[in-house]
N, C-alpha and C positions, 0 to 999 in steps of 0.2 A: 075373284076367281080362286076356287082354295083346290085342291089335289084333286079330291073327287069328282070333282066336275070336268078333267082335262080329257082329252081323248089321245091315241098314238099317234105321233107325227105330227100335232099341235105345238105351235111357238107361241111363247110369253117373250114380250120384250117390254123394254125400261123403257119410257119416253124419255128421261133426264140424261143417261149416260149411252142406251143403243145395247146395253148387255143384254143376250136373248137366252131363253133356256127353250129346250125339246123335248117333248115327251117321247120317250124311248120305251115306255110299259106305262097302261095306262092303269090307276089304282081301283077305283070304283068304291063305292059302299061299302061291299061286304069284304070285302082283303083288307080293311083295318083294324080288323079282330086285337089289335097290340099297341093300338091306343099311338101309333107313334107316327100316326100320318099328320101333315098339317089340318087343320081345320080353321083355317082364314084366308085373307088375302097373301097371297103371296108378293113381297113387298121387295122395292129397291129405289135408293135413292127419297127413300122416304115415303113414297108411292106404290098403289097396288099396280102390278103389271099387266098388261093387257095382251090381247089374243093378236096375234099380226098376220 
């Protein structure tokens, strides 16, 4: 699951440790005009995070 794909109010959590992120603005396609978004999985504890 990489940036673009998240929607507002969506949670990523870790399965290994329980750490959760929120999406608070979501990015989309075209708002990465500056090359500085992620474009992978968003990873922790060594793994990509998943939708909860």
């Amino acid at each position: 699951m990489n940036c673009s794909e998240l929607k507002e109010d969506q949670r990523l959590s870790c399965e290994g440790c329980g750490f959760e992120l929120k999406v608070v603005n979501a990015c989309g396609d075209d708002s990465c005009s500056t090359k500085a978004c992620c474009n992978g999985d968003i990873k922790c504890c060594g793994e990509p995070m998943k939708l909860k």
